[in-house]
C-alpha positions in Angstrom: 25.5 -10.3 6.8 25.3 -13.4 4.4 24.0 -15.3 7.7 21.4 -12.9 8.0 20.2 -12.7 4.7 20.1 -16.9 4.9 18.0 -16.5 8.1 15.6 -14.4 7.4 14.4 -16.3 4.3 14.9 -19.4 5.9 12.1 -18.1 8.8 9.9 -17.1 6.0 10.3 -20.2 4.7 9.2 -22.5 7.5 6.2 -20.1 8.6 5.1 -20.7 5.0 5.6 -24.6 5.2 4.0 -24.9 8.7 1.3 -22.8 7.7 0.4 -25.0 5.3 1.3 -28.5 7.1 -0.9 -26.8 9.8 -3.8 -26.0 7.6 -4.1 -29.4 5.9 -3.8 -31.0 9.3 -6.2 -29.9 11.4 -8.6 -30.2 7.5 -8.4 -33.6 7.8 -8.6 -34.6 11.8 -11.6 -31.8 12.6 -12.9 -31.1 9.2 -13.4 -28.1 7.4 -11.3 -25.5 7.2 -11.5 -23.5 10.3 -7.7 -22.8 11.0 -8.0 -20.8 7.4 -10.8 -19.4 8.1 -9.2 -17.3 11.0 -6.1 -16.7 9.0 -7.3 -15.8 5.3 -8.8 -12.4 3.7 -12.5 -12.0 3.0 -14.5 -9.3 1.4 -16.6 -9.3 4.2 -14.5 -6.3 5.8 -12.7 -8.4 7.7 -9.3 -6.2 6.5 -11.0 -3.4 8.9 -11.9 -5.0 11.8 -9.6 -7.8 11.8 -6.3 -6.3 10.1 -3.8 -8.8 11.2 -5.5 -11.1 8.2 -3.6 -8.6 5.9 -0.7 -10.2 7.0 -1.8 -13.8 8.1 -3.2 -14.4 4.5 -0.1 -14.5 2.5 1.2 -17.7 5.2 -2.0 -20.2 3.5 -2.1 -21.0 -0.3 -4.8 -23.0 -1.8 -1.9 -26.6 -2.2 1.0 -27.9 -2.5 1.9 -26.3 -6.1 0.7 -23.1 -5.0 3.1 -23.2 -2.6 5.5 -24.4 -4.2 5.3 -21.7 -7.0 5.4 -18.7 -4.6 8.7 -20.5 -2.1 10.8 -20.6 -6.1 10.0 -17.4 -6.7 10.5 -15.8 -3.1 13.8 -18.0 -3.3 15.1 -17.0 -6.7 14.2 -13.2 -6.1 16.0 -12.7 -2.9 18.6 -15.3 -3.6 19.9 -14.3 -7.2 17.8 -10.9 -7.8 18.0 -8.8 -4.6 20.9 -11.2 -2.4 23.7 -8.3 -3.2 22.0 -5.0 -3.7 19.1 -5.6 -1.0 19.2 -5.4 2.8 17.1 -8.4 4.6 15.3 -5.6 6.5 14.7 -3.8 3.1 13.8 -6.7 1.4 11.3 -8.2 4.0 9.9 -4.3 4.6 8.9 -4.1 0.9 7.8 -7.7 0.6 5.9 -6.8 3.5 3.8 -3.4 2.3 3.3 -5.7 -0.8 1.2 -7.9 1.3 -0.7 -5.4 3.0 -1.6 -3.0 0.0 -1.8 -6.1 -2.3 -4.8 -7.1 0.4 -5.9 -3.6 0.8 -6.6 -3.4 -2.7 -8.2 -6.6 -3.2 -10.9 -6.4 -0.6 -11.6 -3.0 -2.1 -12.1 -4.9 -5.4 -14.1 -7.3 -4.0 -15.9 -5.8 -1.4 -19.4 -5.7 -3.2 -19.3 -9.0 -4.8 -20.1 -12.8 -3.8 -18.2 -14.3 -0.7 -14.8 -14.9 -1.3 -11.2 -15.2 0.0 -7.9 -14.2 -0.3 -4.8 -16.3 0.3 -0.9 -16.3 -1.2 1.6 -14.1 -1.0 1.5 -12.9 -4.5 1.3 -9.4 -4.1 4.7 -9.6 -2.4 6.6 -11.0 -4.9 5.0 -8.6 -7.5 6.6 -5.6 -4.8 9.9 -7.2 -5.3 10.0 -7.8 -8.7 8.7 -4.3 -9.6 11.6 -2.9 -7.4 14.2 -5.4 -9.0 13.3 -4.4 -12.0 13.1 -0.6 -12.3 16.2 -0.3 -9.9 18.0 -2.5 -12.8 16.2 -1.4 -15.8 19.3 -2.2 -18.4 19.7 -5.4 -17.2 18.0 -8.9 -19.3 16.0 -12.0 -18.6 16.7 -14.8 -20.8 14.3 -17.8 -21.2 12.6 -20.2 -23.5 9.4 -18.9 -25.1 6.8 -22.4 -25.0 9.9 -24.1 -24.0 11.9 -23.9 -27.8 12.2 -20.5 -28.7 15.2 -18.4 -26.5 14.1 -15.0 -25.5 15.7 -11.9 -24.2 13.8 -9.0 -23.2 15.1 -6.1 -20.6 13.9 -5.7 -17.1 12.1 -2.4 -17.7 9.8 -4.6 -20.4 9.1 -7.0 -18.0 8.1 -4.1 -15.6 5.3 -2.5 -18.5 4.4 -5.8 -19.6 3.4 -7.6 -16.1 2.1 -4.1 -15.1 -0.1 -3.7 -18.0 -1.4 -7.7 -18.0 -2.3 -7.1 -14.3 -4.2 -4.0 -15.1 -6.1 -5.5 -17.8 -7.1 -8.4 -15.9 -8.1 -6.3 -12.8 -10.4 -4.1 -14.9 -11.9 -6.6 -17.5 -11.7 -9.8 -15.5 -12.0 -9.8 -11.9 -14.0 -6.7 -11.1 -16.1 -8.3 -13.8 -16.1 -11.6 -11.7 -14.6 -14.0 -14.6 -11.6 -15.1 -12.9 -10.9 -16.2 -9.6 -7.1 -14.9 -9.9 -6.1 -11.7 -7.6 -5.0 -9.6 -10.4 -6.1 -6.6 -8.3 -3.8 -7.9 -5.1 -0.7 -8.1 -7.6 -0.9 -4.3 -8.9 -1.1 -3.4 -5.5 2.3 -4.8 -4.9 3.7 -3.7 -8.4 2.5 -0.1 -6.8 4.4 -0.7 -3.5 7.5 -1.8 -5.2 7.2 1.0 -8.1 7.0 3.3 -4.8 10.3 2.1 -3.5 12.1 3.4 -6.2 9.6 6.5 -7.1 9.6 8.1 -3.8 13.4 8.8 -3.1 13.8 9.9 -6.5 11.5 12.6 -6.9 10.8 13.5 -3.5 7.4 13.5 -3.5 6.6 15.2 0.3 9.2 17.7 1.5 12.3 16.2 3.3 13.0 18.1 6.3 16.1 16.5 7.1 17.1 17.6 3.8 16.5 21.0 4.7 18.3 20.5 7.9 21.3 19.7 6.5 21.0 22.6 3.7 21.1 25.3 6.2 24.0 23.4 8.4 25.9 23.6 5.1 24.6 27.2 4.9 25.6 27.7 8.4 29.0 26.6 8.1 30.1 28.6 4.9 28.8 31.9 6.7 30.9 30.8 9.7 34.1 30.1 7.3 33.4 33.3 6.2 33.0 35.0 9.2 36.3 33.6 10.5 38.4 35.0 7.1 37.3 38.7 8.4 40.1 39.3 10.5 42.9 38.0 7.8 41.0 40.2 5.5 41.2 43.3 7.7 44.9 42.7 8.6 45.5 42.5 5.0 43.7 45.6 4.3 45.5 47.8 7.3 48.9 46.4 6.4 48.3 47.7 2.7 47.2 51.0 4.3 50.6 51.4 6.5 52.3 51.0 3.2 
């Protein structure tokens, strides 16, 4: 299983890596930035008629630090976060609808505005740190504040406090067109990963293998008690006899 785990990042590492190489690459020997513009996310409805870019965009990042950013956080999430509790299939799955719905959102955002593009895979770490952090709500995050002052603050407050800073920047910043950040990408994978952990709680749409197994367990105590009818019935004529 540990093997596993290891692999699966490490594939999601290097598609992310020779994305990029790839990307700058071909920039500099053809010029311009074709190879992105078949893999990125515009607002020009290319989610609809070309939905593999809801994947394909969260392989290119605008550089190297950008990059670089989202591989320390992907790392650190599934390495320390999610390594124990979180299946690779469960992990990528989630990191996955992130993507999509982050994207999903974003062109809906954006889709009467100026040209413009998507790339980063944001809106997947959002999904994973949203699950992480309402499947471990108790549990703390210690840091420096401005690099001086040690914090320590639970992992449901981180949940309310990146939820509500992506919210307000969605609705006063980038619907307004003041920022070039994708706010409205990142609550979509906050609400993919809040999902996760909402959705077998409450059981929001009915569960018919729950019901299933209901009436076998129904099933078999009516056929447990069907099978005690001829002790009871002995019982009863031997008390008669007496």
């Amino acid at each position: 299983m540990k093997d596993r785990k290891n692999s699966t990042f490490r594939w999601l590492f290097w598609g992310y890596v020779g994305a990029f190489i790839a990307n700058e690459t071909l920039s500099v020997w053809f010029g311009g930035r074709w190879f992105e513009s078949w893999l990125c996310l515009n607002n020009q409805g290319s989610a609809w008629t070309q939905p593999w870019r809801l994947i394909t965009y969260s392989f290119l990042h605008r550089n190297g630090w950008h990059l670089l950013f989202n591989l320390l956080l992907l790392y650190g999430f599934v390495r320390f976060l999610l390594y124990d509790t979180v299946s690779p299939q469960r992990w990528l799955l989630l990191y996955g609808l992130g993507i999509i719905v982050g994207g999903i959102f974003w062109t809906l955002v954006h889709h009467k505005q100026d040209s413009s593009v998507l790339v980063g895979a944001s809106a997947g770490l959002c999904s994973l740190f949203t699950y992480y952090c309402l499947q471990n709500p108790e549990k703390s995050f210690s840091g420096l504040l401005y690099f001086f002052f040690p914090v320590r603050i639970q992992a449901k407050w981180c949940f309310w406090a990146l939820t509500a800073y992506t919210g307000w920047n969605t609705l006063f910043y980038e619907i307004q067109g003041f920022t070039h950040v994708a706010h409205s990408a990142h609550f979509g994978g906050i609400l993919v990963g809040w999902l996760a952990i909402e959705y077998p709680k409450h059981r929001l749409f009915p569960s018919f293998k729950r019901k299933k197994s209901s009436r076998k367990a129904m099933y078999q105590v009516h056929r447990h008690s069907y099978q005690n009818v001829p002790f009871a019935l002995s019982n009863l004529f031997q008390c008669k006899s007496l």
